[in-house]
N, C-alpha and C positions, 0 to 999 in steps of 0.2 A: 588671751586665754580666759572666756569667762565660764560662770559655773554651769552652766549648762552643754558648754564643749566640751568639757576635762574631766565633770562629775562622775561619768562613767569609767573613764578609767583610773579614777579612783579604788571605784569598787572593784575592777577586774584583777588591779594591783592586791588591794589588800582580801582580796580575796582566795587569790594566788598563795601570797606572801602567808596566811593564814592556813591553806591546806598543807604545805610543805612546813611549815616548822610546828604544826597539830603532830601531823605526821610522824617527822622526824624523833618527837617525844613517846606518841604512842606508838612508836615500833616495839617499843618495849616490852609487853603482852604478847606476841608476837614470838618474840626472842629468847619468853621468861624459861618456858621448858627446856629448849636448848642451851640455854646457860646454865641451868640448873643441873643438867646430866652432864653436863661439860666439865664445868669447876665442882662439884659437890655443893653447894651455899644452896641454902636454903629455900624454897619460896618465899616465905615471909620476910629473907632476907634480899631477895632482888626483889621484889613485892617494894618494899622500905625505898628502894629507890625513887620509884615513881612516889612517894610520898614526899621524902624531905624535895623530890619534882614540884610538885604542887607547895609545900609551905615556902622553896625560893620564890616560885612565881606571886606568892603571897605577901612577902613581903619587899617583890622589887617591884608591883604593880604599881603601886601608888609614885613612887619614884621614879618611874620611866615616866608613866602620865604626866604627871610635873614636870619633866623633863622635854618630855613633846608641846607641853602647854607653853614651854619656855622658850624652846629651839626650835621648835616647828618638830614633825612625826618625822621628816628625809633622812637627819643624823641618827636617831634614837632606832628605826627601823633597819637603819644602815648596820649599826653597831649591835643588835640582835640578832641580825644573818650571820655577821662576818665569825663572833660569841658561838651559835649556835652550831655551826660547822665545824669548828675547833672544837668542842667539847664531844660533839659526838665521835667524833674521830681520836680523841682522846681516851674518853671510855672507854674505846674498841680495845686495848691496850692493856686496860686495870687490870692485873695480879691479885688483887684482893678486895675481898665482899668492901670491905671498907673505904679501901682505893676509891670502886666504882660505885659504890654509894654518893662520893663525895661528887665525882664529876658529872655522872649523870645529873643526879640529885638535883647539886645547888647550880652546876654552869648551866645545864641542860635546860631545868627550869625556869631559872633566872633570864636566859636569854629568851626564852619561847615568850616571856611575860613581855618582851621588848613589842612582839608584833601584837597583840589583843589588844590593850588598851589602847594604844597613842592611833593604833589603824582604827578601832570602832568611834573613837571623839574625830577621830580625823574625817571619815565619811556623813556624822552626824553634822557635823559643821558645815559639809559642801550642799544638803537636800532640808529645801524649805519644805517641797511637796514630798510627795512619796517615800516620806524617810525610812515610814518602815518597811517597807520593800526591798528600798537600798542599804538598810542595814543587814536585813533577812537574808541577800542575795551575797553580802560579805560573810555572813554566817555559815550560808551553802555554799561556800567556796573551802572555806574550814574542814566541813562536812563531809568533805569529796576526801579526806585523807581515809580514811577505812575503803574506800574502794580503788584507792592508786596508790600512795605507802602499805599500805597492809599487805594489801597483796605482793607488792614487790620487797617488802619485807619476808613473808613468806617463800616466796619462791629463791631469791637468795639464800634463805638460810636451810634448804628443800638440797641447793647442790653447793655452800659453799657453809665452813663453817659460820660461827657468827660473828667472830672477832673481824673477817675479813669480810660479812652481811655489813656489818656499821659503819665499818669505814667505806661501803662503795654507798650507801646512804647517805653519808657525811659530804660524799663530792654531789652526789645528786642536790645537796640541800644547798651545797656553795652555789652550783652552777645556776641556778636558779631564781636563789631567794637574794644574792649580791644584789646583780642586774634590774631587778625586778626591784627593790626597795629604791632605786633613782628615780625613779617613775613620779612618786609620793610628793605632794604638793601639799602645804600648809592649805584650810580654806581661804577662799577671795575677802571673807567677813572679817579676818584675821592678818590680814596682809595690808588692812585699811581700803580695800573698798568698798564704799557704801552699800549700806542693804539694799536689797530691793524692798518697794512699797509693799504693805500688806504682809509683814514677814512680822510674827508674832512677837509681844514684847521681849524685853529679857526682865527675870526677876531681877529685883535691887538687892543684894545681899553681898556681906562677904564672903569669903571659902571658909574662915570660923562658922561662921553661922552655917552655911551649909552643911559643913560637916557634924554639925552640933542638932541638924535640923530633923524632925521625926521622919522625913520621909526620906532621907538619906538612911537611917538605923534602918527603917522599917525593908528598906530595899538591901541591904546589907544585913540583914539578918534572914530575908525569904531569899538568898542568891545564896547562902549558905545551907541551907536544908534542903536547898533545890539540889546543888550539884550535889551533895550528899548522897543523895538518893541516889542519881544515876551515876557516881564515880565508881562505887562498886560491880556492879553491872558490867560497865562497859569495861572496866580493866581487866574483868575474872570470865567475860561470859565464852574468852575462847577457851581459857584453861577449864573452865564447867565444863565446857562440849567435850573436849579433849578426855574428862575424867568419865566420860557417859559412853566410849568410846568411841567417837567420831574423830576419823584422822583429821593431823593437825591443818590439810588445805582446806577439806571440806569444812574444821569449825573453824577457819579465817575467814570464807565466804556467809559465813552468820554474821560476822563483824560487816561484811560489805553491803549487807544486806539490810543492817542496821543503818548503814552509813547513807547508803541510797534513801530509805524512807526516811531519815532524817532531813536529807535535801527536798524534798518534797513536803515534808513538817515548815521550814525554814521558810520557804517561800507561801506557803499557805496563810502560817499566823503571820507573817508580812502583812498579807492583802488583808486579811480578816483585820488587823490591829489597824490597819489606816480604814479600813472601814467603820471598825466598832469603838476603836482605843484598843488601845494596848493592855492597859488595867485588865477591863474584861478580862481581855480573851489570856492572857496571861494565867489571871485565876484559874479559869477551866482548863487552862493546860497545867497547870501544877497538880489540882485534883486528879485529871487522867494520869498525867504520869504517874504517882504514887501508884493506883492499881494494874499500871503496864509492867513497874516494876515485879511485883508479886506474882505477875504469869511466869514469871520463870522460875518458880517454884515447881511448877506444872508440866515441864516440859521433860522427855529423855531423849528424844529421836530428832531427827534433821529438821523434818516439815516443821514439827511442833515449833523447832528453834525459830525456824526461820519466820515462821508465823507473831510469835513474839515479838522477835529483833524488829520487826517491820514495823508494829503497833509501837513499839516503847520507842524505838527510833526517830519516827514522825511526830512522837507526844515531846518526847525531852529535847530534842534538835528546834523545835518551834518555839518553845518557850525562850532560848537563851537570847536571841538578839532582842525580846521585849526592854530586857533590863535597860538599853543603851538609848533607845528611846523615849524610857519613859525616864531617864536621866535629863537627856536633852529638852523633853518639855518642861520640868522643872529648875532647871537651872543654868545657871548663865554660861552660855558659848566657851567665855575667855578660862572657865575653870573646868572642862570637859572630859581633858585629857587626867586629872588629880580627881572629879570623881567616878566617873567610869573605872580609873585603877582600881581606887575602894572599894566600888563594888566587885571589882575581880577578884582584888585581896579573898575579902568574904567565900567566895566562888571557888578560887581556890584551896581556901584552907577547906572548906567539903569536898573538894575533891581530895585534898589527900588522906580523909578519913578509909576511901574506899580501899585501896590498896593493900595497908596495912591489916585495914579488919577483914577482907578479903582471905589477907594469906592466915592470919593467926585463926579465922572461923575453918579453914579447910584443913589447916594442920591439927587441928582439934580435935575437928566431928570428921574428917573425911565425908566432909560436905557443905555446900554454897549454899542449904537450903536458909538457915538464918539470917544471912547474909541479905537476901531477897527480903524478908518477911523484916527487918532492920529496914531495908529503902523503905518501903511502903510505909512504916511508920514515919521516919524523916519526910515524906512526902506529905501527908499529912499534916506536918508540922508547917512546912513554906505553905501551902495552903491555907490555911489560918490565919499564919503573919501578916501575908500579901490583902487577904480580905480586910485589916485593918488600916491600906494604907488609902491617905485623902491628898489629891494633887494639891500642888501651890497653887495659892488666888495671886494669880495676874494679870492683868489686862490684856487680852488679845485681839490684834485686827486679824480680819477675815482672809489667809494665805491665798496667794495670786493662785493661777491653774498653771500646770506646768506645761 
């Protein structure tokens, strides 16, 4: 098995394994109205869920990565499905705001963190050439959940209630994402066999020092104002449509719609970033998004939505697989899985800014408009940060052709 046989299903795997447990988390937005008319709780308060979602995955990032960087991605990936299925089936269950705070929240999130990190150090490991394509193309595989969970999210919960929506999600996610993390292969670089000639150095450094290193903070603080920016957005913009009066299929098809240009974002800044750097084009895509964010200030009707979703889509979905390669040129193979988690940590705890300031801006104003005009300034902000970062100086040979 060498890398050039297996590389690709690598990516098909974690890219799979990525759309189904994306998914299975952002059902939630989804779900949130009819949970809300069901039990009486609050938005702000299932809103909260998806929050303490994101601060689990925030703080079990770096730990799974470490864990994959130790065990190899097969157990750690394994143990995030087997987690993920159980908790969402669990949830379906919760009696109380509190309950299903608790299992969504910390199991939900926590396992979801199992498949991001240890599958994006896992892919960066197997592609000397084309990394950022093959990370991009893990990324649109993620990407593909708003147009195949959402939807089937929706329509579930269109003819059944939603306690009994989550749990036939919950088997959808076992059936799937089990089978499907067996697949997952340590890379050949890490298995001890030699690199191939012409495969760029590795920086000398320890994982203190890396972690202590400017361009670790620097990356870890612009992956934090990034997802910022678009967590809000994405979690609120069906319940916006919904609140403009757009029934709830047609503003799930604004999520799909996002979700589509997104995959088309994803594989774009791929090619552009192995063409130009990653750096670059990363930048330009932080500054875009910030003011893709703000069009949805501007919108009330369908087209408009859908006009949106499509630009911010293709702007915030393109930027995220940059982080993981511009990780991978800066630091060493053997420590990929511990920082990529960090940077997710980061990633995540902005995402779960969105949520919450989401539900407590609409419970307020009975309106999402500050909520928008809040990204756009956080956009702003990773923009800035990222223009200050400077790669490591290392020695590089000239990468074979693939």
């Amino acid at each position: 098995m060498t890398n050039s046989q297996y590389r690709w299903v690598i990516v098909a795997a974690g890219g799979l394994l990525g759309c189904v447990a994306i998914g299975g988390m952002f059902s939630l937005p989804v779900f949130l109205q009819p949970i809300a008319r069901d039990t009486g709780w609050s938005v702000t308060g299932i809103s909260s869920a998806m929050t303490i979602g994101f601060l689990a995955m925030a703080f079990t990032s770096m730990i799974w990565g470490t864990l994959s960087d130790r065990l190899g991605p097969l157990p750690v990936v394994l143990t995030g499905s087997v987690v993920l299925a159980a908790s969402l089936g669990l949830a379906s269950l919760a009696t109380s705001l509190v309950g299903f705070q608790f299992v969504f929240g910390l199991m939900v999130g926590g396992a979801t963190a199992a498949i991001f990190a240890p599958m994006m150090a896992c892919v960066t490991g197997w592609f000397d050439t084309h990394r950022s394509l093959a990370v991009s193309l893990v990324s649109a595989g993620m990407g593909m959940a708003p147009m195949t969970m959402s939807p089937l999210a929706a329509w579930l919960v269109s003819n059944h209630d939603w306690r009994t929506s989550m749990q036939i999600v919950a088997l959808v996610v076992a059936a799937i994402m089990i089978p499907v993390s067996l697949l997952v292969r340590r890379a050949p670089a890490l298995e001890g066999a030699s690199a191939p000639s012409g495969v760029a150095a590795e920086p000398e450094m320890t994982l203190a020092q890396a972690l202590r290193s400017p361009q670790f903070i620097i990356l870890l603080l612009t992956n934090f104002f990034c997802c910022a920016t678009h967590s809000g957005p994405i979690i609120h913009t069906v319940s916006y449509a919904i609140s403009c009066g757009i029934p709830i299929i047609a503003a799930v098809t604004i999520y799909s719609i996002e979700g589509l240009a997104g995959m088309g974002g994803r594989i774009a800044f791929g090619l552009l970033g192995d063409r130009f750097g990653a750096k670059r084009v990363l930048v330009f895509g932080l500054l875009a998004q910030a003011f893709g964010a703000l069009g949805y200030v501007f919108v009330r009707d369908l087209a408009a939505f859908y006009a949106v979703a499509a630009l911010f889509g293709f702007l915030y979905a393109g930027t995220m697989p940059l982080y993981a390669v511009l990780v991978r040129e800066n630091f060493p193979l053997r420590m990929m899985g511990t920082v990529i988690g960090g940077t997710a940590m980061a990633g995540s705890l902005g995402m779960a800014t969105g949520p919450l300031a989401g539900g407590l801006i609409y419970d307020t104003f009975a309106s999402y408009a500050w909520l928008y005009i809040g990204s756009w300034i956080m956009g702003l902000g990773a923009f800035l940060i990222m223009m200050t970062f400077r790669p490591m100086m290392v020695a590089r040979a000239a990468p074979v052709p693939a």
